[in-house]
FIPATI-827480 format. One line per 8 residues: their letters; for each residue x, y, z of N, C-alpha, C. Coordinates in steps of 0.02 Angstrom, whole numbers, m for minus. Atoms other than C-alpha are relative to their C-alpha. Layout:
% FIPATI-827480
a = X:Y:Z:X:Y:Z:X:Y:Z  ...
% end
This chain:
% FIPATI-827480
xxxxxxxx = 43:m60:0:0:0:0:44:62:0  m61:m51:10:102:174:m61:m29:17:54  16:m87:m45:118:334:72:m32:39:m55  30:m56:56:m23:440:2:m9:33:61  21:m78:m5:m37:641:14:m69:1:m6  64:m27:16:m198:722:14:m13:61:32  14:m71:m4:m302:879:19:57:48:m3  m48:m49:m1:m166:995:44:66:m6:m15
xxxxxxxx = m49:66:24:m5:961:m35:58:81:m16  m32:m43:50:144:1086:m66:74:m40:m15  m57:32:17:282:1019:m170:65:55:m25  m33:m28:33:459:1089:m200:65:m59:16  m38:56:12:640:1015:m247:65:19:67  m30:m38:m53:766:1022:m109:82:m53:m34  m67:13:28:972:1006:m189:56:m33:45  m28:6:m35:1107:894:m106:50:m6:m63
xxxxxxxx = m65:19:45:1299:876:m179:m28:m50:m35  m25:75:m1:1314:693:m253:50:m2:31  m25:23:m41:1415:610:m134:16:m100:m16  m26:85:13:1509:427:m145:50:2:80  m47:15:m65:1567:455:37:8:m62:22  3:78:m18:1637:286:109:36:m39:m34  m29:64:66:1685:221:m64:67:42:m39  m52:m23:78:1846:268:m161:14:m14:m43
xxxxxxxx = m19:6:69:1869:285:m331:53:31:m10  m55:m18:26:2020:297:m417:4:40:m45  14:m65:44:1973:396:m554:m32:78:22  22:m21:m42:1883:505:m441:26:45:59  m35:m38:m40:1957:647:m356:m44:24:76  58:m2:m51:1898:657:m177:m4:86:22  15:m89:m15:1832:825:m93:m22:6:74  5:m10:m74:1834:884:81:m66:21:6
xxxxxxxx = 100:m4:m23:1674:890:171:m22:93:3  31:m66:20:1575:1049:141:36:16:m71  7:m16:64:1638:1072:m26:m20:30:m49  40:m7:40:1550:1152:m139:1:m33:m57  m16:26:40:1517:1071:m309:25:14:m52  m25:m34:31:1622:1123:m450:m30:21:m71  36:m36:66:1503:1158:m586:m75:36:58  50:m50:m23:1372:1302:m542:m65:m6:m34
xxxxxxxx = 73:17:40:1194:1306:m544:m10:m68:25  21:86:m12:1098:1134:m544:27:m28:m63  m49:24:43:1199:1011:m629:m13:m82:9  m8:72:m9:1233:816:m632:32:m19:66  m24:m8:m55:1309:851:m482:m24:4:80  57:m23:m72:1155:895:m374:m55:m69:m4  43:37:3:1048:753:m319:m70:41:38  69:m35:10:863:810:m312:m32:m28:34
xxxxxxxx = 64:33:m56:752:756:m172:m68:30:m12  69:m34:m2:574:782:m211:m42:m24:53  56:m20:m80:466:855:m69:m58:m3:9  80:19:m12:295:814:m35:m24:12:79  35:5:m66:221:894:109:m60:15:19  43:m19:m3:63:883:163:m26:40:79  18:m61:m48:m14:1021:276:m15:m37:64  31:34:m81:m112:908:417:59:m56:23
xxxxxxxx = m49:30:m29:64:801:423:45:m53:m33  m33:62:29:104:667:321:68:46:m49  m61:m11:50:273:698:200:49:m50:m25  m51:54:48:375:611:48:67:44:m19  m68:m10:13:560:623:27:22:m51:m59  m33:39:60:629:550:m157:66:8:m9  m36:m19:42:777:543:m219:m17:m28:m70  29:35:62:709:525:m418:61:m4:m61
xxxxxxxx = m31:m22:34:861:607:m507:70:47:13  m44:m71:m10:1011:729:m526:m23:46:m56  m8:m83:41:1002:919:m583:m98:m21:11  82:m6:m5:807:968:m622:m46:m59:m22  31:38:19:685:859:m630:m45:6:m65  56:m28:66:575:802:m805:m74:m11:48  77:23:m7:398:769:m807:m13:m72:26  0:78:m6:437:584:m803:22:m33:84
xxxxxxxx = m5:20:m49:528:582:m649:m60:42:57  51:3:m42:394:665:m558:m61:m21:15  38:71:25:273:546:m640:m3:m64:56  m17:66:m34:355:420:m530:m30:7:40  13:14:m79:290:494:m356:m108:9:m4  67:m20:13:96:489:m448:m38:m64:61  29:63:m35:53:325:m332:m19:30:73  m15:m38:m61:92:445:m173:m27:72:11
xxxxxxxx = 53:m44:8:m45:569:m226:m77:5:5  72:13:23:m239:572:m209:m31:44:m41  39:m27:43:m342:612:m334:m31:74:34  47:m47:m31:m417:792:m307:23:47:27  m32:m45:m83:m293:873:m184:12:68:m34  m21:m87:47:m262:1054:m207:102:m8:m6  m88:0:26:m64:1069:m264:28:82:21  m47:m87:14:67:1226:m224:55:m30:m20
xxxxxxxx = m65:16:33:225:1232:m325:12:65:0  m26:m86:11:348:1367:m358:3:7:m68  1:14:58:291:1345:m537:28:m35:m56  m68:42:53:454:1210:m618:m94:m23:m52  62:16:55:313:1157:m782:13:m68:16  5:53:2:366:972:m734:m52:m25:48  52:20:m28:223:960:m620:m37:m2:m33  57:m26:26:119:1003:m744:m41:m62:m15
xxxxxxxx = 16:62:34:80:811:m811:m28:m30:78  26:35:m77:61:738:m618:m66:53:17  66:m57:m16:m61:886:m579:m66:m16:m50  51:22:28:m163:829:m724:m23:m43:m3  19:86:m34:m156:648:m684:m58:m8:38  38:m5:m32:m209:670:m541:m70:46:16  54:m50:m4:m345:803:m558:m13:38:71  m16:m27:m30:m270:906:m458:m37:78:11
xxxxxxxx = 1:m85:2:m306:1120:m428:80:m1:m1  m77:m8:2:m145:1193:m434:20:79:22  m28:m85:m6:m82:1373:m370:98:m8:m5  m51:m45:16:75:1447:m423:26:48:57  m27:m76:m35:184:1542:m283:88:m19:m29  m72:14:7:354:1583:m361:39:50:54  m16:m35:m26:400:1714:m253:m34:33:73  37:m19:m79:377:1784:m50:m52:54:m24
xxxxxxxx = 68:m49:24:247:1924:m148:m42:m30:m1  49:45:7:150:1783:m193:m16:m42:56  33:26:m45:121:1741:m26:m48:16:44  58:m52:m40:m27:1776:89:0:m53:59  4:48:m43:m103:1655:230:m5:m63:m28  3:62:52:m166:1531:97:42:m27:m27  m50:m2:62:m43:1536:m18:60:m7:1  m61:m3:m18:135:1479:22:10:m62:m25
xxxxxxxx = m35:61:m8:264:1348:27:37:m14:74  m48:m31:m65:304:1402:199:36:m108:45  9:60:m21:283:1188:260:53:m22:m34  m49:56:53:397:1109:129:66:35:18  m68:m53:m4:526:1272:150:43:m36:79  m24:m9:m70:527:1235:342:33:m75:8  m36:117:m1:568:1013:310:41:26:m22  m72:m3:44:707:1077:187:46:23:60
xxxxxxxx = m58:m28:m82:793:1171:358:11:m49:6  m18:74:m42:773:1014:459:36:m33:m42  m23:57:18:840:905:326:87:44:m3  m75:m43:12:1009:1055:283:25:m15:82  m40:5:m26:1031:1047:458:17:m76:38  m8:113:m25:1019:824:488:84:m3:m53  m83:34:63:1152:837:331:49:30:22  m72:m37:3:1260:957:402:19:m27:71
xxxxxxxx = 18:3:m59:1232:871:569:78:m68:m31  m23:89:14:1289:683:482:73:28:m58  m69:m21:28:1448:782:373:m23:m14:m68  37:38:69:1341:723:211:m25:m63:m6  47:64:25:1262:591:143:27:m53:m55  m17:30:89:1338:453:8:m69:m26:m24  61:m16:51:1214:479:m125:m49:m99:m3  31:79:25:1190:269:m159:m69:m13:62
xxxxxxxx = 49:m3:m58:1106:297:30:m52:39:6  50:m58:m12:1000:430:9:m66:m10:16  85:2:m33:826:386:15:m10:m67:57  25:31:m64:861:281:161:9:73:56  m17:m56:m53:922:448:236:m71:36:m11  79:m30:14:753:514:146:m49:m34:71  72:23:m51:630:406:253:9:9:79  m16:m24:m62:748:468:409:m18:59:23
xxxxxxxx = 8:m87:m12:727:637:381:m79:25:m13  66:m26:m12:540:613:373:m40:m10:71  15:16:m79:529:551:539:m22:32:51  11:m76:m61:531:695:665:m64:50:m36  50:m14:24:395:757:550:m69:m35:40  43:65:m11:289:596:566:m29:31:74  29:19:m88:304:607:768:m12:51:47  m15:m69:m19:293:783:792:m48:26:59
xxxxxxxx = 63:m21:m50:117:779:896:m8:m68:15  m4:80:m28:163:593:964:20:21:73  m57:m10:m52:195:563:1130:42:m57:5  m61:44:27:342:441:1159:m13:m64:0  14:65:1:268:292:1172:m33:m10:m73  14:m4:74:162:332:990:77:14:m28  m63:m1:41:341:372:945:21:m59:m13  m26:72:14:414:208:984:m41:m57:m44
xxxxxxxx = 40:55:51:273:108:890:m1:9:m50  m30:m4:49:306:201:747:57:m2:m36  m67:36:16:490:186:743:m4:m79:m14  31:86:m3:445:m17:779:m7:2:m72  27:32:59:347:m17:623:44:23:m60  m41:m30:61:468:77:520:51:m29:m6  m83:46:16:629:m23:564:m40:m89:m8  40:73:16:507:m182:540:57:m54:19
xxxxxxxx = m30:61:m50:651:m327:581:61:34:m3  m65:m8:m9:802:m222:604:m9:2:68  m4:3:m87:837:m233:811:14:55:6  m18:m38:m39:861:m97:903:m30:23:61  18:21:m66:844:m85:1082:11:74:32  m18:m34:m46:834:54:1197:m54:21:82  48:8:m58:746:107:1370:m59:57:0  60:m42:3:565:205:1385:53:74:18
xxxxxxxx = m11:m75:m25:651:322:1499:75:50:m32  m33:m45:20:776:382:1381:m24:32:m70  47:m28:57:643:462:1267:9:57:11  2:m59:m33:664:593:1401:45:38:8  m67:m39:m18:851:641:1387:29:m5:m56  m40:18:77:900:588:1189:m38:36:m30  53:m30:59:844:644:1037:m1:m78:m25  8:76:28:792:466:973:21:m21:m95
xxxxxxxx = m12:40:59:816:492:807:62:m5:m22  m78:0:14:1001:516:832:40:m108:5  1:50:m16:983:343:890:m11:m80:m50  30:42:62:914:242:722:25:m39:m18  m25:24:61:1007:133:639:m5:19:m75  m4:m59:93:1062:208:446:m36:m68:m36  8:46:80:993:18:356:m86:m2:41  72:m5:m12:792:9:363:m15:m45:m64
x = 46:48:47:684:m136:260:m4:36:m31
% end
């Protein structure tokens, strides 16, 4: 059964390096952490996480591609949509095919003018923080891992109006048979999700 969005939905793309941390290549010149990447702009260089957040709580993290996304790869996250929902984008035209799929509405904010109370991306803007500062937290990410780091960095989302015991049953169901063990009463002095294990079913 996919993670489906609904009613309220704002999507935008959020840019990490590519990364092969861990692994060396010989052809492959390595690069000190924080780095920047050496071609400017979005490039083959930038892996592309597409954002899906929906307003009352739920949220999708992809990695689909590097540099901008087409039509096709955002095609992919059509299973993780309901029919109907209203859509915000900062206008990229590759939504444009998923938005019609799904029979969507759609508003347009490209810019903070174009914002009011309705009308934002303020939700998706505020996950992209959390996730800049989990990556700058973990020194980066190697790219081959990423959307296991994706379904990490949707987490603290997820449990945000949990209390810790709904926390722990949803961790449970999310590491499904990986072990990990720890005690109730250190819900109260950790941050738990520092705690995770990086491999997840």
């Amino acid at each position: 059964m996919p993670y489906v969005l609904k009613d309220e939905i704002e999507f935008d793309e959020k840019y990490v390096p590519f990364s092969h941390k861990g692994t060396k290549i010989s052809s492959v010149p390595g690069n000190k952490r924080g780095e920047p990447a050496s071609k400017r702009g979005l490039s083959d260089e930038q892996v592309c996480l597409l954002s899906g957040v929906e307003r009352l709580g739920k949220s999708i993290l992809n990695a689909l591609n590097l540099a901008k996304p087409s039509s096709q790869d955002i095609l992919k996250m059509k299973d993780h949509i309901q029919n109907h929902s209203f859509i915000w984008t900062d206008g990229l035209s590759s939504y444009n095919e998923l938005i019609e799929e799904k029979q969507c509405d759609h508003k347009i904010v490209k810019t903070k003018d174009d914002y009011d109370r309705v009308n934002h991306l303020n939700n998706v803007n505020s996950f992209h923080q959390k996730i800049e500062a989990q990556y700058k937290r973990y020194k980066g990410v190697a790219s081959k891992y990423i959307n296991r780091y994706a379904a990490l960095f949707t987490m603290p989302r997820e449990c945000r109006d949990m209390d810790s015991m709904e926390t722990l049953i949803y961790i449970k169901r999310k590491l499904k048979k990986t072990k990990c063990y720890f005690y109730i009463r250190q819900l109260t002095t950790l941050d738990i999700f520092t705690c995770i294990p990086e491999r997840f079913a």
